[in-house]
N, C-alpha and C positions, 0 to 999 in steps of 0.2 A: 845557503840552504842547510838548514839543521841534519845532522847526521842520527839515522835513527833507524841505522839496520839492525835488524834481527837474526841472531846468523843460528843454525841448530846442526849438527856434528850427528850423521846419518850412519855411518859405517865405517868400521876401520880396519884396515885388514893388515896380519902381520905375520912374517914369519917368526919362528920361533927355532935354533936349533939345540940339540940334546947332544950333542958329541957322541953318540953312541949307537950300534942298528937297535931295532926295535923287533922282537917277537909281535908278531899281529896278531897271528893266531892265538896264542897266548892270552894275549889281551880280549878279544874275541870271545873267547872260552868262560873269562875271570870277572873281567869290570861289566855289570849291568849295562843294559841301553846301551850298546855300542853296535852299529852295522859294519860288515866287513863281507865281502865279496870279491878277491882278486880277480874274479872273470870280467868284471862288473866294472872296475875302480881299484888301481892298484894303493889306493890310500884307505884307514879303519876311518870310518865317522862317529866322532863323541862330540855328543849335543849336553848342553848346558839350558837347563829352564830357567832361571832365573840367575844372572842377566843372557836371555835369549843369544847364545854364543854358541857358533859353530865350526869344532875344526875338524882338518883333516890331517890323521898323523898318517907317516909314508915310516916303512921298515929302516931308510936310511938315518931316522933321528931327527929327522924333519916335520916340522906342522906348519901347518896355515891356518890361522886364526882371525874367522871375521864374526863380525855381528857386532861390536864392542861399541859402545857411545860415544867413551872419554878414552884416554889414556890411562885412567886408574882403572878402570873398571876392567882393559885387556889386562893389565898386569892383575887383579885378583882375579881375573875368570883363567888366564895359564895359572898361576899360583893352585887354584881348586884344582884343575885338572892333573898339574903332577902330584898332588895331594890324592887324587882319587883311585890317579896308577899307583902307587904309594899304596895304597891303603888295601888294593886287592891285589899286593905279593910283585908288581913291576918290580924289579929290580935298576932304580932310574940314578946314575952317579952325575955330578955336576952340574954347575947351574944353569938353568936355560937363557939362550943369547934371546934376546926380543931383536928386533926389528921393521918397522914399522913400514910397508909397503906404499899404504894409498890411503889416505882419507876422503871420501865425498861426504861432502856437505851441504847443505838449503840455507838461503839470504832469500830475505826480504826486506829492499830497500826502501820500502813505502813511498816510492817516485815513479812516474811513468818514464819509460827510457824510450827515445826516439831511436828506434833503433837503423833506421836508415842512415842518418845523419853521423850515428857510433860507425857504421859500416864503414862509412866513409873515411873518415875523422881519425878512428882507433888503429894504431899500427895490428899485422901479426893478427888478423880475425878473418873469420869468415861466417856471410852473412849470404844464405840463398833461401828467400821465405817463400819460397815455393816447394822447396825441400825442406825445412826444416823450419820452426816459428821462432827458433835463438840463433841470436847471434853467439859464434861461437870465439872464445877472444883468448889467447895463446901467451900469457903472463908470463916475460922471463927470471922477475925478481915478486916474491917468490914464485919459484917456478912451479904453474898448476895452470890448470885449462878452468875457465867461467865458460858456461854458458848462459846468457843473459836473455831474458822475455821483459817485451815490452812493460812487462806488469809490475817490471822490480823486482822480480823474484829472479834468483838465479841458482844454477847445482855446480857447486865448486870441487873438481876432482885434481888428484896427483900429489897433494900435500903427503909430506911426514911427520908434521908437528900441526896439534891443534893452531898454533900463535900464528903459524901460516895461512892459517883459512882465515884469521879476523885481519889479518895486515894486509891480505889479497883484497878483501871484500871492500874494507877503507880504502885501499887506494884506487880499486875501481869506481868505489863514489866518487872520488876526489876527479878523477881522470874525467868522467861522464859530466860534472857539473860543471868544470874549468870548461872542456869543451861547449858548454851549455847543452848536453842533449838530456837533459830531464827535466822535470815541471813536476809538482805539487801534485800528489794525488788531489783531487775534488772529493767533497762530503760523499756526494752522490755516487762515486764510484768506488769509496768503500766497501771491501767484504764485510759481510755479516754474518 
């Protein structure tokens, strides 16, 4: 069976550290479009419009940065952002650590996956379609959780590197068709 997943990189979330505390208030005061409330949320939120990127920096030097597509696109969306504290008077020394938390991402394996038969068959899952309509399947190389629907579609969480989310996805097709649990999508049950 021809391989012809489609895999799309939904969110990526990452810490980032600054080596240094952070003035919030300050920041609050200086950089536009920033929300800060310590009653509220002890982290300042600076939002990014284009590429739709949301962090949240905490006074210890710390952000969490999600929204991001690719991995380029979080390193130029931090890049702007200390560029922006940068620009309205932060005073920001050294370079920011990235670190990449979680990826989720959407496949679509254009197969129908018997997922009774995976339940059964696949080590490390779990499968209650009365609670839940994916089988849920606990991958330890690379290490990431699939949740798998009959439909071939699947949301691929816990990666740190994009190349994990397409090496996971291939070897779950691989795994599904050795088993024999998928079958040809039919014309007729194409989305349109």
């Amino acid at each position: 069976m021809p391989y012809k997943a489609v895999v799309n990189i939904e969110n990526i979330v990452a810490t980032v550290t600054l080596d240094q505390t952070l003035d919030l208030y300050a920041m609050e005061r200086s950089v536009p479009n920033v929300e800060y409330d310590p009653d509220q949320f002890p982290g300042l939120i600076f939002r990014l419009e284009s590429p739709k990127i949301t962090s949240l920096i905490f006074k210890s030097g710390k952000m969490v940065v999600t929204g991001a597509k690719s991995t380029d696109e979080l390193i130029k969306a931090v890049k702007r952002i200390i560029k922006t504290l940068k620009k309205y008077g932060m005073q920001l020394t050294g370079k920011p650590k990235i670190q990449i938390q979680n990826i989720v991402a959407s496949a679509n394996l254009h197969v129908i996956v018997n997922l009774d038969k995976a339940a059964f068959l696949l080590e490390n899952n779990m499968y209650e379609p009365e609670q839940f309509p994916g089988l849920i399947y606990r991958m330890d190389e690379p290490r990431v959780v699939l949740l798998i629907f009959s439909s071939g579609k699947m949301v691929i969480t816990g990666a740190k590197r994009e190349d994990e989310v397409h090496k996971a996805v291939k070897k779950i097709f691989d795994k599904l068709v050795e088993l024999d649990c998928v079958k040809p999508v039919e014309e007729e049950e194409l989305e349109f």
